[in-house]
PDB file of the backbone (N, CA, C, O) and the ligand in Angstrom, with CONECT records:
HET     ZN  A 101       1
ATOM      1  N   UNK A   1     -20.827  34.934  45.387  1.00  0.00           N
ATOM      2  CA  UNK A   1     -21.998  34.599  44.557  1.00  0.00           C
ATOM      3  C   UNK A   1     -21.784  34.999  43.106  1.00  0.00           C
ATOM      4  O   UNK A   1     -22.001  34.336  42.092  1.00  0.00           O
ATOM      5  N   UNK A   2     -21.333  36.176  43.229  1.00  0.00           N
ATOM      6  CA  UNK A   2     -20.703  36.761  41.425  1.00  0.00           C
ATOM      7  C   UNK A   2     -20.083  35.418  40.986  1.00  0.00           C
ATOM      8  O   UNK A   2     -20.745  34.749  40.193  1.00  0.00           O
ATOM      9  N   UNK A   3     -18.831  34.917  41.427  1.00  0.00           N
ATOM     10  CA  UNK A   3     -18.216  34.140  40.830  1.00  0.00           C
ATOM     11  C   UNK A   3     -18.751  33.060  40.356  1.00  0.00           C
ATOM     12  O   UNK A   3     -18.445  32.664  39.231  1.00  0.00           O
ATOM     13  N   UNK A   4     -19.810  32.279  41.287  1.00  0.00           N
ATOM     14  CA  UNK A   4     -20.802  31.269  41.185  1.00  0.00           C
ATOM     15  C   UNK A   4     -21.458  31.155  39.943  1.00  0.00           C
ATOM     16  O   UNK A   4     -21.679  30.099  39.351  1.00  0.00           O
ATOM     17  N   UNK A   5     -21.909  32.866  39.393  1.00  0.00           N
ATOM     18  CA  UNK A   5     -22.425  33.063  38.345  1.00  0.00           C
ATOM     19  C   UNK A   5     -22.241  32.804  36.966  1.00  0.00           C
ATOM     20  O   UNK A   5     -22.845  32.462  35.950  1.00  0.00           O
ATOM     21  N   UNK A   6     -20.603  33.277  37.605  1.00  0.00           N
ATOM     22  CA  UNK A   6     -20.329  33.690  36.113  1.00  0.00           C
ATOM     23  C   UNK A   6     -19.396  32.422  35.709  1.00  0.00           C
ATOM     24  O   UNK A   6     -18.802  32.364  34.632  1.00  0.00           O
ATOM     25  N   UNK A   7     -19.326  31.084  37.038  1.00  0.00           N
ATOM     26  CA  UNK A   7     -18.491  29.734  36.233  1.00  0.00           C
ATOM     27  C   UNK A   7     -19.975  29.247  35.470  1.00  0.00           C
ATOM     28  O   UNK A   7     -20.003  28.752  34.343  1.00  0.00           O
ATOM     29  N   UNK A   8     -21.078  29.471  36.244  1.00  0.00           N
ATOM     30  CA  UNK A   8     -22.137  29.010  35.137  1.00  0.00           C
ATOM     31  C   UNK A   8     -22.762  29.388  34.111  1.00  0.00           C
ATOM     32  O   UNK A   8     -23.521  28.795  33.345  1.00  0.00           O
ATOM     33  N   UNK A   9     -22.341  30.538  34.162  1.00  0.00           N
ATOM     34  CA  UNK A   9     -22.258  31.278  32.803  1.00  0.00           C
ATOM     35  C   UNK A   9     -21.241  30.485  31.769  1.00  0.00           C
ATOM     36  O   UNK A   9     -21.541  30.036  30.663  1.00  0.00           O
ATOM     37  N   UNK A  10     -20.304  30.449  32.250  1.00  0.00           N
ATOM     38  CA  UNK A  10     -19.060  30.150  31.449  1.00  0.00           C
ATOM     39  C   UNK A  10     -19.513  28.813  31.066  1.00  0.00           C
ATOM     40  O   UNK A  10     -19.612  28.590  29.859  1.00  0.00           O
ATOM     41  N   UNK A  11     -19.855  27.721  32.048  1.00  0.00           N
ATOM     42  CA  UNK A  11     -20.192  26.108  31.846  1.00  0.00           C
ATOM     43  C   UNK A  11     -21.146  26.172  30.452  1.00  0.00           C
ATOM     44  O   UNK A  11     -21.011  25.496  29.432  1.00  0.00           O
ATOM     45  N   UNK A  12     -22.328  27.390  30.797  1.00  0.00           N
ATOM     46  CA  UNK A  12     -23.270  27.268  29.791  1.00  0.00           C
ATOM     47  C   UNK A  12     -22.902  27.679  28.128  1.00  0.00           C
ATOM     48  O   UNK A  12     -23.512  27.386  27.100  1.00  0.00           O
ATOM     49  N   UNK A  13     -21.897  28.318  28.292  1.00  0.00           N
ATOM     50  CA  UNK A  13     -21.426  29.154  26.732  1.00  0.00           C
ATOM     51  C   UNK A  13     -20.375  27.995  26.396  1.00  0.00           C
ATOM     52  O   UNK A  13     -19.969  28.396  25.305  1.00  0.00           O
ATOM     53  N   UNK A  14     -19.889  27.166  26.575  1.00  0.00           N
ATOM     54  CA  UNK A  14     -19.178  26.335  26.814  1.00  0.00           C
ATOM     55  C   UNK A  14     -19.640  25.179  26.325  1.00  0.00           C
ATOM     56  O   UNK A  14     -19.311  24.866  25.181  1.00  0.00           O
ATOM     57  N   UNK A  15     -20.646  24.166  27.240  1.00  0.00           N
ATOM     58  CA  UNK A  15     -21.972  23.610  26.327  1.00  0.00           C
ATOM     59  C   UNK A  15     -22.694  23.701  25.291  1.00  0.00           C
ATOM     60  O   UNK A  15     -23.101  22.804  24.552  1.00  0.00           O
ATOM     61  N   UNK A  16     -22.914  25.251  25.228  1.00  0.00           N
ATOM     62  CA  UNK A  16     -23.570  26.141  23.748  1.00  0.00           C
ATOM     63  C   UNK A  16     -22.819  25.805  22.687  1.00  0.00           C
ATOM     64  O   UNK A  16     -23.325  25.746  21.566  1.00  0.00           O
ATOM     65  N   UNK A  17     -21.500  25.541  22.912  1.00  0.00           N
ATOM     66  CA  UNK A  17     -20.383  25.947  21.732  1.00  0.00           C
ATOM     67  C   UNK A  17     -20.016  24.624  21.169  1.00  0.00           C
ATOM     68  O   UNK A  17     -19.759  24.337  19.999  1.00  0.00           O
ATOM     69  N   UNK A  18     -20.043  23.818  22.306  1.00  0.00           N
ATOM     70  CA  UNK A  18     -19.381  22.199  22.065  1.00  0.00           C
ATOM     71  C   UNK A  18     -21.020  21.760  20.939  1.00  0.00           C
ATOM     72  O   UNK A  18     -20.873  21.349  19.788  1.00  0.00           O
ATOM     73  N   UNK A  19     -22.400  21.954  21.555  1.00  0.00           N
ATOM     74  CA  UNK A  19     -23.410  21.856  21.119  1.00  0.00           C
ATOM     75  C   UNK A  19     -23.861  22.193  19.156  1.00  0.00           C
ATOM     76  O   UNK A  19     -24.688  21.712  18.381  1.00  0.00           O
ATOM     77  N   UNK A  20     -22.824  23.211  19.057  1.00  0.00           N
ATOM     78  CA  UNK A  20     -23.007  23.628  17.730  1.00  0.00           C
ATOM     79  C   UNK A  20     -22.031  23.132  16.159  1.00  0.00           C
ATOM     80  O   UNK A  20     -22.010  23.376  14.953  1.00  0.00           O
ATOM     81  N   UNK A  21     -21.087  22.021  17.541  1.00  0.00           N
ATOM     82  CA  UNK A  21     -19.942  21.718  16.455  1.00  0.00           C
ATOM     83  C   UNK A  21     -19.961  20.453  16.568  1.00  0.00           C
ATOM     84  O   UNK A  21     -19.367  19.927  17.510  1.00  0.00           O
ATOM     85  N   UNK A  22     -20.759  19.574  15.479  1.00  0.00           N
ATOM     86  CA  UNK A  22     -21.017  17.764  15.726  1.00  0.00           C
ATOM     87  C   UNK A  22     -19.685  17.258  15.552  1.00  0.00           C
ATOM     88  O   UNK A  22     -18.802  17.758  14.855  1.00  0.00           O
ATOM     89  N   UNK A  23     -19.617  16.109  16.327  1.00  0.00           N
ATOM     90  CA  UNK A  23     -17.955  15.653  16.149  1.00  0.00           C
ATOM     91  C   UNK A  23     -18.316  14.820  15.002  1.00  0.00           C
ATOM     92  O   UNK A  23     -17.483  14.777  14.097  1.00  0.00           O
ATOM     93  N   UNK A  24     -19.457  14.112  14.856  1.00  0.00           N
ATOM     94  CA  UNK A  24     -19.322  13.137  13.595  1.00  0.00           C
ATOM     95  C   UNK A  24     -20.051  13.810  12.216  1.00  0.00           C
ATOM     96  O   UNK A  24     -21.026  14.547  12.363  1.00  0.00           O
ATOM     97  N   UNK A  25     -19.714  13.621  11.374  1.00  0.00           N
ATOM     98  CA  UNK A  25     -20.089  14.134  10.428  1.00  0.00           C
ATOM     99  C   UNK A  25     -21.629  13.507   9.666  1.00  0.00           C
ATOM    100  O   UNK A  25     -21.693  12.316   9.364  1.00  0.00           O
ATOM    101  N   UNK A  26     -22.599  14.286   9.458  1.00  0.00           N
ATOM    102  CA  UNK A  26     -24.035  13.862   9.160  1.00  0.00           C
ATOM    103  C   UNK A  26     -24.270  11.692   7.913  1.00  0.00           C
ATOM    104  O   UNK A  26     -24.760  10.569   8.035  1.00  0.00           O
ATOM    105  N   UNK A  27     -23.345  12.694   6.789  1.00  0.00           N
ATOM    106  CA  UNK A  27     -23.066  11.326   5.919  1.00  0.00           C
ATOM    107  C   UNK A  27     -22.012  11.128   5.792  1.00  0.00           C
ATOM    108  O   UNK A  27     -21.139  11.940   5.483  1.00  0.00           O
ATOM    109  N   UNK A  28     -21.858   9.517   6.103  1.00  0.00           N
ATOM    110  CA  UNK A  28     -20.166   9.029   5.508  1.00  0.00           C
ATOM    111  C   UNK A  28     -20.123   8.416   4.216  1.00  0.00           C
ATOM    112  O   UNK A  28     -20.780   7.508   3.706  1.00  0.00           O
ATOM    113  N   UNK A  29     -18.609   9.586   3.566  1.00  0.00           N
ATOM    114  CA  UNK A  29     -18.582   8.666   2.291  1.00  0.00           C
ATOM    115  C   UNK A  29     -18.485   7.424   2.219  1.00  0.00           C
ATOM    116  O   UNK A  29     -17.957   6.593   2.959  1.00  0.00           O
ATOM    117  N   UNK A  30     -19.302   7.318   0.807  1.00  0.00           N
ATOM    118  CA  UNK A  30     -19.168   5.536   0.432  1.00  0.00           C
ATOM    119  C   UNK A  30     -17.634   4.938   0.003  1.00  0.00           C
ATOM    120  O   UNK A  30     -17.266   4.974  -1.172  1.00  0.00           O
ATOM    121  N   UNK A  31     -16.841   4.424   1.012  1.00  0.00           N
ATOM    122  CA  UNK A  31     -15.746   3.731   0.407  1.00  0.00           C
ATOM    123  C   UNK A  31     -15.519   3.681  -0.790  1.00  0.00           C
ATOM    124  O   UNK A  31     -16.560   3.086  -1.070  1.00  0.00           O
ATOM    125  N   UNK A  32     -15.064   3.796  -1.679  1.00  0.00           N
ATOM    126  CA  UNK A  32     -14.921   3.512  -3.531  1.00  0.00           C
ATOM    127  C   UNK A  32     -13.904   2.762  -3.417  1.00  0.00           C
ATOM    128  O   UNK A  32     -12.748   3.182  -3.469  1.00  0.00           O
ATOM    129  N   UNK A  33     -14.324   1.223  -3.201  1.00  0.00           N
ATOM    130  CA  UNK A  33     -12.601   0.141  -3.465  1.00  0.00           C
ATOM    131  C   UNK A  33     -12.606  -0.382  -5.023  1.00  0.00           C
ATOM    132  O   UNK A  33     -13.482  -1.030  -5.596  1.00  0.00           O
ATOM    133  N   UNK A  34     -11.447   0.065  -5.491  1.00  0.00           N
ATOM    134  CA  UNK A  34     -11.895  -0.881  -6.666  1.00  0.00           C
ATOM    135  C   UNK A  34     -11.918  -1.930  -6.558  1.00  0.00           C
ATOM    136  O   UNK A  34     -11.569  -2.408  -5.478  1.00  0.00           O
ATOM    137  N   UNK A  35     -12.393  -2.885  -7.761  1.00  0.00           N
ATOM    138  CA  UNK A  35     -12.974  -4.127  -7.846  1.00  0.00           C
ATOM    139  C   UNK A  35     -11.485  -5.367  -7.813  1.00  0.00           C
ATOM    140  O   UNK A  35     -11.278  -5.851  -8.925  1.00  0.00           O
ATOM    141  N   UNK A  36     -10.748  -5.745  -6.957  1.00  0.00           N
ATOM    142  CA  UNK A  36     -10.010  -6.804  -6.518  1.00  0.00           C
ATOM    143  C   UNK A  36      -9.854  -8.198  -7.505  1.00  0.00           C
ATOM    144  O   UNK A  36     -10.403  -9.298  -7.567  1.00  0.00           O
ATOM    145  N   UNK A  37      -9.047  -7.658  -8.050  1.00  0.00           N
ATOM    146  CA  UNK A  37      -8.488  -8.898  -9.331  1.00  0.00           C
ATOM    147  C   UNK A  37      -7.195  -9.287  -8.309  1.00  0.00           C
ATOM    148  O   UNK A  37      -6.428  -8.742  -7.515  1.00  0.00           O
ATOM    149  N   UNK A  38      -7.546 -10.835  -8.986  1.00  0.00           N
ATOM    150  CA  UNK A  38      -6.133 -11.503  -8.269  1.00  0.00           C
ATOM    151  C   UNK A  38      -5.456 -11.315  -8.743  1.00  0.00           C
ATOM    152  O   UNK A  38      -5.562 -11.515  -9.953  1.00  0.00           O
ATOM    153  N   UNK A  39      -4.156 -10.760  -8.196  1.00  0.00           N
ATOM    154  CA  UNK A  39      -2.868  -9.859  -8.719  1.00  0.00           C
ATOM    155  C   UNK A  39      -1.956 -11.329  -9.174  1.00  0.00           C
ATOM    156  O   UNK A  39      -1.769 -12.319  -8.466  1.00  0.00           O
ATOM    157  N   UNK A  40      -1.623 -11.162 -10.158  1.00  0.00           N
ATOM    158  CA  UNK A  40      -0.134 -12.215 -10.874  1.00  0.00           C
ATOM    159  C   UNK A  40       0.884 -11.693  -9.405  1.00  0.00           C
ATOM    160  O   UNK A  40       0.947 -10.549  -8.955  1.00  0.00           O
ATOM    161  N   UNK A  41       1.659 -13.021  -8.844  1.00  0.00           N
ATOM    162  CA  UNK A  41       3.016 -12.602  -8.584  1.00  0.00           C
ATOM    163  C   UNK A  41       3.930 -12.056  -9.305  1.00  0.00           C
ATOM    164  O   UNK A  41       4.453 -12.713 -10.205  1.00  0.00           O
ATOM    165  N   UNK A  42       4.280 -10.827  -9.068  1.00  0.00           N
ATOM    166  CA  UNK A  42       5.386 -10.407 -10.125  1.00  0.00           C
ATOM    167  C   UNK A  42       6.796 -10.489  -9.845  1.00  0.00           C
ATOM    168  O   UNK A  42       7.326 -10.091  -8.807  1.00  0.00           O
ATOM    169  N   UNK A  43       7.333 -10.986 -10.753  1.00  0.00           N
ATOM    170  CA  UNK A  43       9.004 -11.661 -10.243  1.00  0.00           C
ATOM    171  C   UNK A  43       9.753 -10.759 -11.693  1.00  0.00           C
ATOM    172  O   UNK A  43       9.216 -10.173 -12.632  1.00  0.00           O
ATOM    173  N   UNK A  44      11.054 -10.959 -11.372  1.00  0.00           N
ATOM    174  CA  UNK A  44      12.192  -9.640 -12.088  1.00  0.00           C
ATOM    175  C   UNK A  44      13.051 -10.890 -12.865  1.00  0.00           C
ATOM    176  O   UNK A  44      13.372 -11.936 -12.300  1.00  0.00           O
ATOM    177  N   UNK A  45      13.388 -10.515 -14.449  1.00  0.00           N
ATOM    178  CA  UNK A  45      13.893 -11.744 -15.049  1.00  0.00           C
ATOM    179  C   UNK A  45      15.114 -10.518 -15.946  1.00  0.00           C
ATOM    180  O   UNK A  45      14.893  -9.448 -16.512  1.00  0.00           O
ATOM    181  N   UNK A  46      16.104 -11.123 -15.773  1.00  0.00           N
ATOM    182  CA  UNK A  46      16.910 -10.673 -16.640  1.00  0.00           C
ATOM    183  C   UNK A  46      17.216 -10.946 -17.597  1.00  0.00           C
ATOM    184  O   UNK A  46      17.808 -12.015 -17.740  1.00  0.00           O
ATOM    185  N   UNK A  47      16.822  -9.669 -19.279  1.00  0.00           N
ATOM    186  CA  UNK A  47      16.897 -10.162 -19.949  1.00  0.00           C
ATOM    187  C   UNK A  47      18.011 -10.244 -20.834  1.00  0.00           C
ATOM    188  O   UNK A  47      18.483  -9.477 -21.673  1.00  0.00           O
ATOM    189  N   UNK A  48      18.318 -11.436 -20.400  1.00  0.00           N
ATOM    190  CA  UNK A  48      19.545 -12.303 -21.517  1.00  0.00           C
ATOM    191  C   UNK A  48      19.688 -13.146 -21.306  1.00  0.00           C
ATOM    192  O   UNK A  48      19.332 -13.810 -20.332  1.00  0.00           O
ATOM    193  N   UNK A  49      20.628 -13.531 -22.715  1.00  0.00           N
ATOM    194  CA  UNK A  49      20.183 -14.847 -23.335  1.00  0.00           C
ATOM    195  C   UNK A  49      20.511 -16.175 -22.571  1.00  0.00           C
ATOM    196  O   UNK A  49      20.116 -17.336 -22.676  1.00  0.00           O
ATOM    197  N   UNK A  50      21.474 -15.464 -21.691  1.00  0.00           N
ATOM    198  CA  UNK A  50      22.477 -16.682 -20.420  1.00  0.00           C
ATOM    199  C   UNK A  50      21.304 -16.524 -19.378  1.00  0.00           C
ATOM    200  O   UNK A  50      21.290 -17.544 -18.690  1.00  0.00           O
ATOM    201  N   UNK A  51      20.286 -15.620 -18.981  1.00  0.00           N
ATOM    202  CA  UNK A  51      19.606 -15.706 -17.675  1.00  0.00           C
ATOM    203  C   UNK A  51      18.596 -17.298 -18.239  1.00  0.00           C
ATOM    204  O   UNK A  51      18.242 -17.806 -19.304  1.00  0.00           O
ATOM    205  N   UNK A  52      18.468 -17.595 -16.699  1.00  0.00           N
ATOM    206  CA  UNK A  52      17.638 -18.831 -16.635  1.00  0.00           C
ATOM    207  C   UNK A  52      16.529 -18.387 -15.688  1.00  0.00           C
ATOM    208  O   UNK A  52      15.310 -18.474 -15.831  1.00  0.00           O
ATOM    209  N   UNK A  53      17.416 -17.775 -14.455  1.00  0.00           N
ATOM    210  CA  UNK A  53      15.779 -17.470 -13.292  1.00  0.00           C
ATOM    211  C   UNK A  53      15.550 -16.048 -13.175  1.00  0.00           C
ATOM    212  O   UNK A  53      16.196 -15.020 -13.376  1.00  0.00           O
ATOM    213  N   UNK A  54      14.180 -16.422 -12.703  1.00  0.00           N
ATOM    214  CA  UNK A  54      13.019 -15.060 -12.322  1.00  0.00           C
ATOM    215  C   UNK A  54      13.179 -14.913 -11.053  1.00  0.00           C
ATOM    216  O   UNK A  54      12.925 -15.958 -10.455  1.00  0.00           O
ATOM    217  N   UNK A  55      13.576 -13.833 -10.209  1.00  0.00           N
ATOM    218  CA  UNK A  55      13.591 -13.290  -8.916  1.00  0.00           C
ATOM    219  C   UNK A  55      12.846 -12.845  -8.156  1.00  0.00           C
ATOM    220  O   UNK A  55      12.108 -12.039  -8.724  1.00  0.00           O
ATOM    221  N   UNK A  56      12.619 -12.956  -7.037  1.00  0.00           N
ATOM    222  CA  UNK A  56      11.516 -12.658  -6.145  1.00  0.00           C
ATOM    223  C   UNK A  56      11.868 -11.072  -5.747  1.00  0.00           C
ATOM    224  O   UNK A  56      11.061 -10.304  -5.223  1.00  0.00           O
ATOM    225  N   UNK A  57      13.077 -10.788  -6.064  1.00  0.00           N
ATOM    226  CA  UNK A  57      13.416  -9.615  -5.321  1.00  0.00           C
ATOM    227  C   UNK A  57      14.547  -8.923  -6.133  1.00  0.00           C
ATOM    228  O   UNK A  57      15.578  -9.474  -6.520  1.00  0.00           O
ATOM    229  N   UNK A  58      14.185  -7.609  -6.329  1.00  0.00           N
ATOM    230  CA  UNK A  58      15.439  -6.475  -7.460  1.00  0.00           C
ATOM    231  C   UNK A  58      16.860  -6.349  -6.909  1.00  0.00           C
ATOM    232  O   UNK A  58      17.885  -5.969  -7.475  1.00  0.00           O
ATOM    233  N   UNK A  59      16.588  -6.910  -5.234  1.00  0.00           N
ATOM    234  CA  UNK A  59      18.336  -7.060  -4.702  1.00  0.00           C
ATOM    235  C   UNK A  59      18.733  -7.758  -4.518  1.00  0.00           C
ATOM    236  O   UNK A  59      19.609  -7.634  -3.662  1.00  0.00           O
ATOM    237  N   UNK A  60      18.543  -8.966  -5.023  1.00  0.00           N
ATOM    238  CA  UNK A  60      19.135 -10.259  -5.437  1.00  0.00           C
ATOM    239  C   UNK A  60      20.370 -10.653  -6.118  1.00  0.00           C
ATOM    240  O   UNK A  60      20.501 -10.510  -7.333  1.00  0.00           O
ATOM    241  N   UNK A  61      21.097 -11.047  -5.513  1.00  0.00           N
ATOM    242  CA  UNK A  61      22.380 -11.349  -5.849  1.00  0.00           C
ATOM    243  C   UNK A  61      22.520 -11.521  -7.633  1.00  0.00           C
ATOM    244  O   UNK A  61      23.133 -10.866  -8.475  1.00  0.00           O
ATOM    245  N   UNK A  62      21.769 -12.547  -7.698  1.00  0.00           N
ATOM    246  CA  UNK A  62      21.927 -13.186  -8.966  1.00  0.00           C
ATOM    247  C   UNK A  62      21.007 -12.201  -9.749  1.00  0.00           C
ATOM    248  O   UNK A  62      21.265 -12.606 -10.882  1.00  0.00           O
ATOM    249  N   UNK A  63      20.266 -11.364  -9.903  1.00  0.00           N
ATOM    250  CA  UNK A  63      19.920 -10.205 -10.812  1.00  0.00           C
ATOM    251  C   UNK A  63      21.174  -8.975 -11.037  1.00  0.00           C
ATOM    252  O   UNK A  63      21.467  -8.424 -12.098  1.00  0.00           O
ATOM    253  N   UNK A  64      21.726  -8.780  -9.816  1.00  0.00           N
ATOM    254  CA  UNK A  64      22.730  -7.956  -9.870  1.00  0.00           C
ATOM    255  C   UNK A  64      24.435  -8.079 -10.724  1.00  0.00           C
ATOM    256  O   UNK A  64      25.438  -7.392 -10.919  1.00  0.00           O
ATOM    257  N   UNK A  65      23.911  -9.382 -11.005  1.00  0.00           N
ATOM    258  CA  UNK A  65      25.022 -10.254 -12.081  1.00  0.00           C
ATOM    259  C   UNK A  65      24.467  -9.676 -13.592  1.00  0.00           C
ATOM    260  O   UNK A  65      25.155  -9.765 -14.609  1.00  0.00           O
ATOM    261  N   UNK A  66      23.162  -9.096 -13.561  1.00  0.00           N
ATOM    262  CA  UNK A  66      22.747  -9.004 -14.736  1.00  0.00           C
ATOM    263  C   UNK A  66      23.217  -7.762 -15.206  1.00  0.00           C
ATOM    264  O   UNK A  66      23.362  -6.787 -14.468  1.00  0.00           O
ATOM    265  N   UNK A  67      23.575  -7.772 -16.994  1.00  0.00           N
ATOM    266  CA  UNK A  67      24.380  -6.597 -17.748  1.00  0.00           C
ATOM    267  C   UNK A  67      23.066  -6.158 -18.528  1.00  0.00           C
ATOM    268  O   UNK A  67      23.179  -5.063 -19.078  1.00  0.00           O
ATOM    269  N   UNK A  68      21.953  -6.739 -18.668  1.00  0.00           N
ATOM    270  CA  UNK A  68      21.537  -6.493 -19.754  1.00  0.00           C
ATOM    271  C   UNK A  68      19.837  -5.629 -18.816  1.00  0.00           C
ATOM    272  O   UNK A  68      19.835  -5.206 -17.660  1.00  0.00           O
ATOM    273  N   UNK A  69      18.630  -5.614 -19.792  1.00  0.00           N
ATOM    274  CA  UNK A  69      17.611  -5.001 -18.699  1.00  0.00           C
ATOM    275  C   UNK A  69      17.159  -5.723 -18.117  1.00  0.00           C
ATOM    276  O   UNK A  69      17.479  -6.881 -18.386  1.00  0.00           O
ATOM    277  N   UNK A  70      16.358  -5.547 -17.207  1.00  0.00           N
ATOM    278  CA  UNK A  70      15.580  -6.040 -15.672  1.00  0.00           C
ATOM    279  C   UNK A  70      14.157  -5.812 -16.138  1.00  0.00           C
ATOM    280  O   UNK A  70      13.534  -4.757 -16.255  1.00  0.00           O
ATOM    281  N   UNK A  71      13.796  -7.073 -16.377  1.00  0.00           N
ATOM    282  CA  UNK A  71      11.830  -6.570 -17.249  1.00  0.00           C
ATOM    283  C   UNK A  71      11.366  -7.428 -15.744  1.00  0.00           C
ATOM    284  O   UNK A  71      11.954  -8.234 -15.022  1.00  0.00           O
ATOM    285  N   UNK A  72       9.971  -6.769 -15.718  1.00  0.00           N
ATOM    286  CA  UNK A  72       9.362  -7.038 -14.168  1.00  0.00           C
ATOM    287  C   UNK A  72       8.192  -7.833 -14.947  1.00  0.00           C
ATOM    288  O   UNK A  72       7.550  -7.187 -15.775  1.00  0.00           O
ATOM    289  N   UNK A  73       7.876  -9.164 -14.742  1.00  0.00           N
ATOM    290  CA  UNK A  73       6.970  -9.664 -15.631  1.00  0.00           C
ATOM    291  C   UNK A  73       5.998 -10.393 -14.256  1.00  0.00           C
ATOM    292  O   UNK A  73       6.365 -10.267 -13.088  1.00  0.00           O
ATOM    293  N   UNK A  74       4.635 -11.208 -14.690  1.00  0.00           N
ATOM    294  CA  UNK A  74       4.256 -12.225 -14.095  1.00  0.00           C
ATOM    295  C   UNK A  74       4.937 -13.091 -13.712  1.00  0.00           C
ATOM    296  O   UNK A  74       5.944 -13.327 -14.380  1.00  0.00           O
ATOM    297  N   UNK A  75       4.677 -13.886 -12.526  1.00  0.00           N
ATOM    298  CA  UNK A  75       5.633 -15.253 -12.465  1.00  0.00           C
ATOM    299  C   UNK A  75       5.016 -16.306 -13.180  1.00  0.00           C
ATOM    300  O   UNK A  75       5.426 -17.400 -12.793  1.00  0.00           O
ATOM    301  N   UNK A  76       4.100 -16.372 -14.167  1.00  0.00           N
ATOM    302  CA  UNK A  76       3.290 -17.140 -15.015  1.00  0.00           C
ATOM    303  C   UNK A  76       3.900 -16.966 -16.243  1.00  0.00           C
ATOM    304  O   UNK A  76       3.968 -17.795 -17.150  1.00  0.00           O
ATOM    305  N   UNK A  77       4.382 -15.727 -16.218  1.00  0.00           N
ATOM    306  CA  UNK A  77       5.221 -14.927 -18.099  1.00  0.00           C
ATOM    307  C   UNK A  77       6.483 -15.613 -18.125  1.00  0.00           C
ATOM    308  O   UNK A  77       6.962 -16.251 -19.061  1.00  0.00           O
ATOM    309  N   UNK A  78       7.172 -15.313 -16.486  1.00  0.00           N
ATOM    310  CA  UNK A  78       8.355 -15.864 -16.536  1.00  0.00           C
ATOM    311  C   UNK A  78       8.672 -17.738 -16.985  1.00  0.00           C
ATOM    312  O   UNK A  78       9.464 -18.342 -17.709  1.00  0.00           O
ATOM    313  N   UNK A  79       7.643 -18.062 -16.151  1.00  0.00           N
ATOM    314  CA  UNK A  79       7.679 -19.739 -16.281  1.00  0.00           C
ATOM    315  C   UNK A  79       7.457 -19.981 -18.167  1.00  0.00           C
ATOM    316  O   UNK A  79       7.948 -20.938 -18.766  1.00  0.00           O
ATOM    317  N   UNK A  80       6.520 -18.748 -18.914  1.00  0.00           N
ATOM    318  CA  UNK A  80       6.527 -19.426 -19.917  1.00  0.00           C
ATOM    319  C   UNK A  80       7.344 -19.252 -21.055  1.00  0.00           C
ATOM    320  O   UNK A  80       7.244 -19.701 -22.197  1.00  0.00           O
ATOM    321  N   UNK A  81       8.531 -18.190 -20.286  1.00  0.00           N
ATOM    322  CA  UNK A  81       9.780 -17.587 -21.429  1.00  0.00           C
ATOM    323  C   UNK A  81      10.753 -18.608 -20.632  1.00  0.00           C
ATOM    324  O   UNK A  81      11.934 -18.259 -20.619  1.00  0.00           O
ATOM    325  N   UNK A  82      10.522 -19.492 -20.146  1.00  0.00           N
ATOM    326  CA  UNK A  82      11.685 -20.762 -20.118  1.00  0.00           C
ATOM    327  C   UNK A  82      12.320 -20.569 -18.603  1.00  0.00           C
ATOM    328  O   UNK A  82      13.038 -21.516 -18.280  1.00  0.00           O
ATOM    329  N   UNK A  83      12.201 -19.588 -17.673  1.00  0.00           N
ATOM    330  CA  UNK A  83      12.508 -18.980 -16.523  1.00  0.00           C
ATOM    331  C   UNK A  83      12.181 -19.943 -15.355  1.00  0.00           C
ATOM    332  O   UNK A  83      11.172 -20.628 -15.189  1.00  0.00           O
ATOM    333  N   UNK A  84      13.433 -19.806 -14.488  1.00  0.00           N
ATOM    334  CA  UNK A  84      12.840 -21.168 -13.239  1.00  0.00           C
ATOM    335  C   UNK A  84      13.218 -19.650 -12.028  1.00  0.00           C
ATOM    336  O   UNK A  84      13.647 -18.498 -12.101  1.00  0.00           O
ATOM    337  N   UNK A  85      12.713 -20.633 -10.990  1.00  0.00           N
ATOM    338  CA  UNK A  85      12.792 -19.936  -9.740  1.00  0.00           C
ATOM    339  C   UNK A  85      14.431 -19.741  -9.161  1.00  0.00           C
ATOM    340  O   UNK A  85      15.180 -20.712  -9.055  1.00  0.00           O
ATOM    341  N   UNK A  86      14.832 -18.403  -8.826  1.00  0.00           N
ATOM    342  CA  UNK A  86      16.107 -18.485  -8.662  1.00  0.00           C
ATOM    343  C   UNK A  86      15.970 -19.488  -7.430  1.00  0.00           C
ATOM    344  O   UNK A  86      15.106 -20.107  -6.809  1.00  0.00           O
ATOM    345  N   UNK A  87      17.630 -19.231  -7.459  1.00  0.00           N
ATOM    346  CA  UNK A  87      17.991 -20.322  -6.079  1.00  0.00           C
ATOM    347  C   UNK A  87      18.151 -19.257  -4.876  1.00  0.00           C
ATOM    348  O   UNK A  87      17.671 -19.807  -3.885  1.00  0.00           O
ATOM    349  N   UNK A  88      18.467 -18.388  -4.645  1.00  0.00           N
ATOM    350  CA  UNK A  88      18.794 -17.518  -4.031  1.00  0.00           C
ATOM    351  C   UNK A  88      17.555 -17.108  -3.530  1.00  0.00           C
ATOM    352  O   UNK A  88      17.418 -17.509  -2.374  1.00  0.00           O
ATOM    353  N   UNK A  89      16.522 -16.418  -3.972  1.00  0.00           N
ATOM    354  CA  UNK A  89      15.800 -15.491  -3.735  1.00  0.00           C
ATOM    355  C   UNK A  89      14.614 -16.665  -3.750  1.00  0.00           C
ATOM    356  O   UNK A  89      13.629 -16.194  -3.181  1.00  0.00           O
ATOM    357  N   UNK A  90      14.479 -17.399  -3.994  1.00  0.00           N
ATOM    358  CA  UNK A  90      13.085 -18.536  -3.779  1.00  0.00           C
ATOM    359  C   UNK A  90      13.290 -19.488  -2.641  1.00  0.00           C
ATOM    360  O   UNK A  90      12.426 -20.323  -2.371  1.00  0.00           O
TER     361      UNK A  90
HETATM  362 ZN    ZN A 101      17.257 -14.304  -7.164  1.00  0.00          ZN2+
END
């Protein structure tokens, strides 16, 4: 009978304890998304004076030909500095 007691003892301090610690929290923060602008595709153009295309990708064969810098522009910037779609990477 002791033992009887004291698992319901135990059940009850047990209950007591789970009882005092809410699993969900009272208020949930408000998400903060910022406000969703349509992102430009951004494509990789090498700049010099021999490059012709804009790359979809920085490990692209034909960027890796490039000596000069690697400017990361719009694919809208690229089309309007004279830039076509590589062959490789498009
Ligand atoms: Zn390419």
């Amino acid at each position: 009978m002791r033992k009887l007691l004291s698992t319901l003892l135990f059940i009850g301090l047990s209950l007591g304890i789970q009882g005092q610690t809410p699993k969900e929290p009272v208020t949930k923060p408000a998400p903060q998304q910022p406000v969703k602008k349509k992102e430009q595709p951004q494509v990789y153009i090498c700049e010099s004076r021999s490059a012709y295309a804009y790359h979809n990708s920085l490990s692209c064969h034909g960027l890796q030909r490039c000596s000069h810098e690697i400017a990361n522009v719009t694919e809208a910037k690229a089309k309007e500095l004279g830039y076509r779609p590589c062959k490789i990477c498009y």
